[in-house]
FIKOLZA-1660 file (N, C-alpha, C; in steps of 0.1 Angstrom, whole numbers, plus 5000, padded with zeros to 4 digits):
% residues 166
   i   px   py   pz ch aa at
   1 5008 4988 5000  A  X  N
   1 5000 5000 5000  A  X CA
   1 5009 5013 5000  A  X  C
   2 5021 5014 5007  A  X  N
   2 5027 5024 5006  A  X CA
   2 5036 5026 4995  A  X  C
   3 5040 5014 4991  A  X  N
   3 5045 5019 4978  A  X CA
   3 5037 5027 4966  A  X  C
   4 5028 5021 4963  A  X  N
   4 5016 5024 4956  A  X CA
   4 5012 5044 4957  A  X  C
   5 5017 5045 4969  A  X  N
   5 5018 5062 4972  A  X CA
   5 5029 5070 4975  A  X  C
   6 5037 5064 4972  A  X  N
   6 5051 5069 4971  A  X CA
   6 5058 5080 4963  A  X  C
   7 5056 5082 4949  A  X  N
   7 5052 5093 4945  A  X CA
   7 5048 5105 4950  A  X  C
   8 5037 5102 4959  A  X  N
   8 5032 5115 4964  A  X CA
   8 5044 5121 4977  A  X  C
   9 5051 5114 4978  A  X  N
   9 5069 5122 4987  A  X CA
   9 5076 5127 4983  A  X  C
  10 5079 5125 4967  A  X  N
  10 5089 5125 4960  A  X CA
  10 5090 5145 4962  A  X  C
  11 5100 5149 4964  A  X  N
  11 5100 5163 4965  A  X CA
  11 5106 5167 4949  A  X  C
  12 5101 5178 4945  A  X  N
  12 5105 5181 4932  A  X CA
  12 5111 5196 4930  A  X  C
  13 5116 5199 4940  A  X  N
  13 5126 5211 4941  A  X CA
  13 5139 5204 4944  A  X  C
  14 5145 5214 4941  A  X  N
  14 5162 5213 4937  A  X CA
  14 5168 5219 4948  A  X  C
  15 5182 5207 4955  A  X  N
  15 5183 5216 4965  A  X CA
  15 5192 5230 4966  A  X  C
  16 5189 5237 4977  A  X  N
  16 5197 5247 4973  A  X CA
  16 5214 5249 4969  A  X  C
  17 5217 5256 4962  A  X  N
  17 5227 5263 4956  A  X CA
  17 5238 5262 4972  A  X  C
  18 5232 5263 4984  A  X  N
  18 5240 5266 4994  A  X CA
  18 5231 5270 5007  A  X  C
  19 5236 5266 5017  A  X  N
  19 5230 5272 5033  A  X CA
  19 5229 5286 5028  A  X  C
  20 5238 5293 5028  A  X  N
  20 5240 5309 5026  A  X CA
  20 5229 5317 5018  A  X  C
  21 5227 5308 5003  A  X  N
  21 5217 5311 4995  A  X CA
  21 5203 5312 5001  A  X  C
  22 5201 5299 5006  A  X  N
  22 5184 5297 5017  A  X CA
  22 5186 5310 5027  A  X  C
  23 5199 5310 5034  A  X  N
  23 5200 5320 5044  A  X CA
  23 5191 5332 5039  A  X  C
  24 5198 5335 5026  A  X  N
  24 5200 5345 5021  A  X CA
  24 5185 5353 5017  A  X  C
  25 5177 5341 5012  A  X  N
  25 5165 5341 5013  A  X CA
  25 5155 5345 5022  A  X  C
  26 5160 5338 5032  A  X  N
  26 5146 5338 5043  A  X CA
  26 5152 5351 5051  A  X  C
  27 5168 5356 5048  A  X  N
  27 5167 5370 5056  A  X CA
  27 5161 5380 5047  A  X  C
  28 5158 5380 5034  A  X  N
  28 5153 5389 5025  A  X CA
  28 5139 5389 5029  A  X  C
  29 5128 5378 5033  A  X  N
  29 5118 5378 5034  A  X CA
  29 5113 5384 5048  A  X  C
  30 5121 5380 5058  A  X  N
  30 5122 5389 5069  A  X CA
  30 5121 5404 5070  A  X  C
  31 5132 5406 5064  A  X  N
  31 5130 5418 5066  A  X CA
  31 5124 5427 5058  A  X  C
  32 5121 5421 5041  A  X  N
  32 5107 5428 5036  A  X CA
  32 5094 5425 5046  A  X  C
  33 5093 5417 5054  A  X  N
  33 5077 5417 5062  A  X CA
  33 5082 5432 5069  A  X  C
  34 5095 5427 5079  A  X  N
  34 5097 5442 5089  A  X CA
  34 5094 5456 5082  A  X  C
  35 5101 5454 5067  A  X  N
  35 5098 5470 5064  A  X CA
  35 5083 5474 5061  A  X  C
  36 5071 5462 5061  A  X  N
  36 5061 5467 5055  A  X CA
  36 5055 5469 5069  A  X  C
  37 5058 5461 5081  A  X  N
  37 5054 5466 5093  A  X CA
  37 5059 5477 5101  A  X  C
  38 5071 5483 5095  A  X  N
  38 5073 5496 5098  A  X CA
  38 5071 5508 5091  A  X  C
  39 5064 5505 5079  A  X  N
  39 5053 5514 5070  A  X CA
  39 5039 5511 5082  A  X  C
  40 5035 5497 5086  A  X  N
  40 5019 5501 5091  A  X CA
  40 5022 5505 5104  A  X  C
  41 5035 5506 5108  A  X  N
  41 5034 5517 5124  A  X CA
  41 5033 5534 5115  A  X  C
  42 5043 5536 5105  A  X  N
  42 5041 5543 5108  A  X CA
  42 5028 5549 5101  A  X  C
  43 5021 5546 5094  A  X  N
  43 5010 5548 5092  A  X CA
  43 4997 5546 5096  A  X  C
  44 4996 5535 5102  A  X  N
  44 4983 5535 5112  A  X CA
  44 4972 5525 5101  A  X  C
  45 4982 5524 5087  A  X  N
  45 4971 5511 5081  A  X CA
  45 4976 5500 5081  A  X  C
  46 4966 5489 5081  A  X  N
  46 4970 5478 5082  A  X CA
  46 4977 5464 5073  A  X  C
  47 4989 5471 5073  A  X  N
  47 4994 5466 5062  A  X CA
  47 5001 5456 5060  A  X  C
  48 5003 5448 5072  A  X  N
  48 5009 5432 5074  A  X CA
  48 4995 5422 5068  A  X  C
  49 4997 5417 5060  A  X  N
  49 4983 5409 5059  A  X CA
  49 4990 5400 5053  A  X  C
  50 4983 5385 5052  A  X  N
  50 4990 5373 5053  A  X CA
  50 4994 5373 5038  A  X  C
  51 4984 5371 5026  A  X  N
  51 4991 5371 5015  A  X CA
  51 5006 5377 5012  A  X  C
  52 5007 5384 5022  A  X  N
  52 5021 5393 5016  A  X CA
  52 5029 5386 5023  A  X  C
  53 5030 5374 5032  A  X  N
  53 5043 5367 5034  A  X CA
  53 5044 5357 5026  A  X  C
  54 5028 5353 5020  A  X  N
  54 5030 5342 5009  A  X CA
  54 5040 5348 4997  A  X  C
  55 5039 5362 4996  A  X  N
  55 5046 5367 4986  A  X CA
  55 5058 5367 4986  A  X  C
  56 5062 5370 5000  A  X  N
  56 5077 5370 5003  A  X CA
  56 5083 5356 5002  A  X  C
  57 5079 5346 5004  A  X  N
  57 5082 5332 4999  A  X CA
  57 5087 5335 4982  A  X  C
  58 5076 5339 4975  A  X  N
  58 5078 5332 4961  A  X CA
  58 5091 5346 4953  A  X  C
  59 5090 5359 4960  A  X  N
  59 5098 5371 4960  A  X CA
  59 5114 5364 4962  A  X  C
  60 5113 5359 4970  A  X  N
  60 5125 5357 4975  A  X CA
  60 5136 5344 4975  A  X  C
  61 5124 5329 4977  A  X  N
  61 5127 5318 4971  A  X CA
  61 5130 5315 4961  A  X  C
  62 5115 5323 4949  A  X  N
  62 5119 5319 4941  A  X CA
  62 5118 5329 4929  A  X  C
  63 5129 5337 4926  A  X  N
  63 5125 5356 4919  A  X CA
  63 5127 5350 4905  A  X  C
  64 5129 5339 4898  A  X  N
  64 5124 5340 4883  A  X CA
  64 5117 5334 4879  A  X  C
  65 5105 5327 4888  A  X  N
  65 5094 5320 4885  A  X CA
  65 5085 5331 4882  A  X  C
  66 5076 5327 4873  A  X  N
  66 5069 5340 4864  A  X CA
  66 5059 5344 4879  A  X  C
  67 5051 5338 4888  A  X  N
  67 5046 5346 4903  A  X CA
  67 5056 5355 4904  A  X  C
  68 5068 5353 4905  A  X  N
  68 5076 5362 4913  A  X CA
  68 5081 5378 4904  A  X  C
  69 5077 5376 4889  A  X  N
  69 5077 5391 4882  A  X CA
  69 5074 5401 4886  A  X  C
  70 5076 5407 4884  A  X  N
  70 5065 5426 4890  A  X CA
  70 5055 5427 4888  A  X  C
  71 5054 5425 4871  A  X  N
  71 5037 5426 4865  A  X CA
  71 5030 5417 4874  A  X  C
  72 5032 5403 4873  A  X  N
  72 5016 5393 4878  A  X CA
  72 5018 5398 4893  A  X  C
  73 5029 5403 4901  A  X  N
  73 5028 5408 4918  A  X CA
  73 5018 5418 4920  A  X  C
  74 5023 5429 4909  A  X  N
  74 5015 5444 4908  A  X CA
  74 5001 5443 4899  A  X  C
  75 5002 5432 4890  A  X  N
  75 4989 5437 4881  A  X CA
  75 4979 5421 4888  A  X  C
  76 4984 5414 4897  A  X  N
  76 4975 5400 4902  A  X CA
  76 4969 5406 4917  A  X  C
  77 4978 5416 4923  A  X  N
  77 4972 5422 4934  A  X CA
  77 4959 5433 4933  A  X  C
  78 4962 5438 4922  A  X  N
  78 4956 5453 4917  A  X CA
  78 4941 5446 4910  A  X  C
  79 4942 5436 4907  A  X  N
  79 4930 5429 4901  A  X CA
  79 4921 5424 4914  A  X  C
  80 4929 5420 4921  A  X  N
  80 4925 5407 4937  A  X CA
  80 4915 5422 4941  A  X  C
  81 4923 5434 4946  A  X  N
  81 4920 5446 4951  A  X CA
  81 4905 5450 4944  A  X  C
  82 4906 5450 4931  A  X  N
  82 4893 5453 4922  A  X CA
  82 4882 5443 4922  A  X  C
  83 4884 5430 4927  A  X  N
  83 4873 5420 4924  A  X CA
  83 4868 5426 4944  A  X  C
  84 4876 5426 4949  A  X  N
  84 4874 5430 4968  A  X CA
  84 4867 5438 4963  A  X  C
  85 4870 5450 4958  A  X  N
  85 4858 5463 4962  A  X CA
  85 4847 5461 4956  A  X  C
  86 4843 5452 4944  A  X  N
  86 4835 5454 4935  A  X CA
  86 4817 5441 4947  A  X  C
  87 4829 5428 4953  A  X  N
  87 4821 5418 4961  A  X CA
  87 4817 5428 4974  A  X  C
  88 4827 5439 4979  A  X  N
  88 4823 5450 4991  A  X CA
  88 4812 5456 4988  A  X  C
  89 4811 5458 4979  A  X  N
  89 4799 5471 4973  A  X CA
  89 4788 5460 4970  A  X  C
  90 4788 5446 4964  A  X  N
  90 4775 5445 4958  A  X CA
  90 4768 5431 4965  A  X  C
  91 4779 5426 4972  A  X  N
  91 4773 5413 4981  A  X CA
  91 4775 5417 4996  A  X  C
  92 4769 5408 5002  A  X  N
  92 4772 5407 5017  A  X CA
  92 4783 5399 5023  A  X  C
  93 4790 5403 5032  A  X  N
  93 4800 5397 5034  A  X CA
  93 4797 5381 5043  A  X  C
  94 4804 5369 5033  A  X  N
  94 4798 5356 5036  A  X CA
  94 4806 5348 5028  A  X  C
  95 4810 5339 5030  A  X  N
  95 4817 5328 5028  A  X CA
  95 4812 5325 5009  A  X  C
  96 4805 5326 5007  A  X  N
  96 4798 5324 4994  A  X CA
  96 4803 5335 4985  A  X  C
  97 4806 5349 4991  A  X  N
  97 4812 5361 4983  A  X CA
  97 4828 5356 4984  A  X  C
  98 4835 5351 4994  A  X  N
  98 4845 5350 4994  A  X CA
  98 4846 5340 4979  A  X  C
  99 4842 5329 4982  A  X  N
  99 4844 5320 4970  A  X CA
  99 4836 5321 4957  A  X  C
 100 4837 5330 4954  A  X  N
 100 4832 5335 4940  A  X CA
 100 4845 5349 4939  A  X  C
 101 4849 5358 4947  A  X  N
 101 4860 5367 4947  A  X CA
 101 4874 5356 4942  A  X  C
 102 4873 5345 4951  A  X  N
 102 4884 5338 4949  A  X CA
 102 4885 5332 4934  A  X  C
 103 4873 5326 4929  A  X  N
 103 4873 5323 4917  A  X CA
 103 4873 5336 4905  A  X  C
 104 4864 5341 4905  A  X  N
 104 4872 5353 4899  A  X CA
 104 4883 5358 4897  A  X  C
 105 4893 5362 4909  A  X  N
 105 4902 5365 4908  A  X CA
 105 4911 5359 4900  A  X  C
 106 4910 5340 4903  A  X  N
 106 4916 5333 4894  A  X CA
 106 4917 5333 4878  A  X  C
 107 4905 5336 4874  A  X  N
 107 4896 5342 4866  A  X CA
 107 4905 5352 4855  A  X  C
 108 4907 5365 4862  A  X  N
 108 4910 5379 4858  A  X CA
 108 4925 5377 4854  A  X  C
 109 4932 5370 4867  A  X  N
 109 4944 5368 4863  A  X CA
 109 4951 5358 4853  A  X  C
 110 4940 5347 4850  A  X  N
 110 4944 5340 4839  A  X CA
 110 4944 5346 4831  A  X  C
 111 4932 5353 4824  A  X  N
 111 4931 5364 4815  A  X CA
 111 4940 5374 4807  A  X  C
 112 4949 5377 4822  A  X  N
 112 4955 5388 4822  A  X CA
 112 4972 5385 4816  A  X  C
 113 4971 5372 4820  A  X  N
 113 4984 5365 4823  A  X CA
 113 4997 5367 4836  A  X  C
 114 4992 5367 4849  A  X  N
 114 4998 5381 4853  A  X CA
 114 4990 5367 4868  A  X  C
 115 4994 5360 4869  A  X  N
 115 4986 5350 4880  A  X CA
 115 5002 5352 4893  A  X  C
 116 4994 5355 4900  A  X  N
 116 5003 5359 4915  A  X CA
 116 4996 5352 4926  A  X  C
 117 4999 5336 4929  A  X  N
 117 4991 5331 4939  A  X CA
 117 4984 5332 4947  A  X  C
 118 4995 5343 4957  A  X  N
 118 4990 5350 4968  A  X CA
 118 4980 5361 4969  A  X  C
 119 4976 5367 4961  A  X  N
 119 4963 5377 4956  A  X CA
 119 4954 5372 4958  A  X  C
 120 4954 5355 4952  A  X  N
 120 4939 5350 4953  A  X CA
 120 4933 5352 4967  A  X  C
 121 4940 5352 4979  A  X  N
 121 4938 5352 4991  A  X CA
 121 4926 5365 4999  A  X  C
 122 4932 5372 4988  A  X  N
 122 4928 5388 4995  A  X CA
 122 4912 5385 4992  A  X  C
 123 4901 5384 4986  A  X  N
 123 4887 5379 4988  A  X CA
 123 4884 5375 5003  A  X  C
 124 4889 5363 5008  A  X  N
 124 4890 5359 5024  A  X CA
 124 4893 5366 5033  A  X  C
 125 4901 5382 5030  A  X  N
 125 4903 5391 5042  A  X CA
 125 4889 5395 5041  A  X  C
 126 4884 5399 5033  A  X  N
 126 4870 5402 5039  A  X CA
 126 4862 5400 5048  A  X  C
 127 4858 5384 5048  A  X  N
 127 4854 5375 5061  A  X CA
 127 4858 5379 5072  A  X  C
 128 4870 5382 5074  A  X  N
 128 4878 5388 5085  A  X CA
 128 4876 5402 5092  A  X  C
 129 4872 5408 5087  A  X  N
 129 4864 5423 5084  A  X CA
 129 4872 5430 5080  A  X  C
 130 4882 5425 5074  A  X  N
 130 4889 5442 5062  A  X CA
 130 4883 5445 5058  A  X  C
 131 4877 5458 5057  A  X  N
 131 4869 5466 5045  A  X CA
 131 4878 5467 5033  A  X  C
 132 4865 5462 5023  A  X  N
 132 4875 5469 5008  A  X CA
 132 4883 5477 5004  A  X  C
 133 4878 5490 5010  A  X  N
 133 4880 5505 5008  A  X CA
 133 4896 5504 5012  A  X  C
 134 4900 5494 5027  A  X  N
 134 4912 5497 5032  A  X CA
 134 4921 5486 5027  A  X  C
 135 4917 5478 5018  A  X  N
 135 4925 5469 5008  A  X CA
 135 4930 5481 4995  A  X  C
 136 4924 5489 4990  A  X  N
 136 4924 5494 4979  A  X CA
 136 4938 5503 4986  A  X  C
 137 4937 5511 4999  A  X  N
 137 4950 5515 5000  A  X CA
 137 4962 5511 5003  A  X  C
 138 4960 5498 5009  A  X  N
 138 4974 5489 5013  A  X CA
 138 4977 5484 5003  A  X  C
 139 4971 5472 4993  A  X  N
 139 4976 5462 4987  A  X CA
 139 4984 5469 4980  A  X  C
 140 4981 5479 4971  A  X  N
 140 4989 5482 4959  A  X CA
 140 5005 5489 4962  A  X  C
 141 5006 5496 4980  A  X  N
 141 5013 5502 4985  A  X CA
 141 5026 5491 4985  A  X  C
 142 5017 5478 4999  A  X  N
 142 5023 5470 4999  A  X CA
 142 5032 5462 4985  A  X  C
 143 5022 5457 4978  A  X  N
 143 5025 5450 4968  A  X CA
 143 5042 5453 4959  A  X  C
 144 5036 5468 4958  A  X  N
 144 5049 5478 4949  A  X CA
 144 5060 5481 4962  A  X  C
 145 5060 5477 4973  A  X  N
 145 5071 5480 4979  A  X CA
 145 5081 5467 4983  A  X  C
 146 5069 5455 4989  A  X  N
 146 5078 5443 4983  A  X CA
 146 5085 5443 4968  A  X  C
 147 5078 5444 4959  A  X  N
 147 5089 5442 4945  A  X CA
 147 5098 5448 4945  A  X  C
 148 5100 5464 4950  A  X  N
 148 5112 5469 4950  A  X CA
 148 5120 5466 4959  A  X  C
 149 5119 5462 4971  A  X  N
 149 5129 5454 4982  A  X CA
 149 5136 5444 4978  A  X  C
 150 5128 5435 4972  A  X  N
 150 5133 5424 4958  A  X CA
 150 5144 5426 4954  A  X  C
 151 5137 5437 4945  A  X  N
 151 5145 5439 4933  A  X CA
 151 5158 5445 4938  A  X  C
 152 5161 5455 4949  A  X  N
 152 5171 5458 4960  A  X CA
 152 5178 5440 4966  A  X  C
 153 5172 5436 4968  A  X  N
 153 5179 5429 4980  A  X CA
 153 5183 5420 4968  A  X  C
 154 5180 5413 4959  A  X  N
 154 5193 5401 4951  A  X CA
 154 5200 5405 4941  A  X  C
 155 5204 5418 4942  A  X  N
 155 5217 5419 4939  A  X CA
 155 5228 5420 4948  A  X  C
 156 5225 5414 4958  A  X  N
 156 5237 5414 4976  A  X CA
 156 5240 5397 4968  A  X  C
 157 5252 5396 4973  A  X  N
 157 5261 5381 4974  A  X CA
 157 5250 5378 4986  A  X  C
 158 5254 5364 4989  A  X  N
 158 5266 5356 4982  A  X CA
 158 5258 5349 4967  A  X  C
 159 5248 5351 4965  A  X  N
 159 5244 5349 4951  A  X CA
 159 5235 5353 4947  A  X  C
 160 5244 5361 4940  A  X  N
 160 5229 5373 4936  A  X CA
 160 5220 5371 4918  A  X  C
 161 5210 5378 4920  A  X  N
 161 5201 5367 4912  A  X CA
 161 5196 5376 4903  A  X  C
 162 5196 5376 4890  A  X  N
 162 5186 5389 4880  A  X CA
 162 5172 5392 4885  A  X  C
 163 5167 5400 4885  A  X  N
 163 5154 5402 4892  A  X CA
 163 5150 5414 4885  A  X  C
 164 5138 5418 4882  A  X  N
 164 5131 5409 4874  A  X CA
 164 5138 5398 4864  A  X  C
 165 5133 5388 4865  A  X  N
 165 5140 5377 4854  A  X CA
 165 5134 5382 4840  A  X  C
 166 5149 5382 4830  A  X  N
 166 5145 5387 4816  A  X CA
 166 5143 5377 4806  A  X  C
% end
């Protein structure tokens, strides 16, 4: 029987290039969350929200997988943002708007070409009681300020990485 499911272990990433490299990584993701939580001190919006560490994963793990471009970060959030205001304004907030925002979103960004995993998420802050209104000011703030931290932080050794990938 366990053979038979064996397959499903098989891991299909490559290991890393080096301790230093992963290091290298997860201090980049770090400290892009710190800087966006020292934008929401100093501004008073709430601008730590979970999709954006999903982002910092694929930002930083993995910066020339097409998620990890600027366009599908800035144009997959900016969409996510627009399906939120549109389900704020015309549904009631309910598990049934969430998953119709989520499919949508999926939706827009196929469309678009421009698919940023973590965007799909932003519909479910709603549930939560983010108002729309206060998605429309953070995500795109956030979004554009992770990419540029990015695009700052992998050109540092000890291996530094083209970002945006050409």
């Amino acid at each position: 029987m366990v053979r038979r499911f064996r397959h499903l272990l098989v891991r299909h990433e490559p290991r890393p290039s080096s301790f230093l490299a992963g290091a290298k990584s997860a201090l980049g993701g770090g400290l892009a969350i710190a800087a966006i939580g020292g934008l929401a001190s100093a501004t008073d919006l709430p601008m730590l929200l979970a999709p954006f560490g999903a982002t910092c994963v694929i930002l930083f793990s993995y910066p020339t997988s097409s998620p990890a471009q600027p366009v599908n970060v800035l144009v997959g959030y900016v969409l996510a943002t627009l399906v939120c205001l549109a389900l704020g304004t015309l549904l009631p907030v309910h598990w049934t708007a969430a998953a119709l925002g989520v499919g949508a979103v999926m939706l827009l960004m196929a469309l678009f070409r421009t698919t940023h995993p973590p965007a799909g998420a932003l519909p479910i802050l709603l549930l939560g009681g983010t108002p729309a209104a206060t998605l429309v000011k953070v995500v795109p703030v956030g979004a554009l300020c992770l990419v540029l931290l990015a695009a700052a932080y992998h050109v540092l050794p000890p291996s530094p990485v083209r970002y945006p990938h050409r």
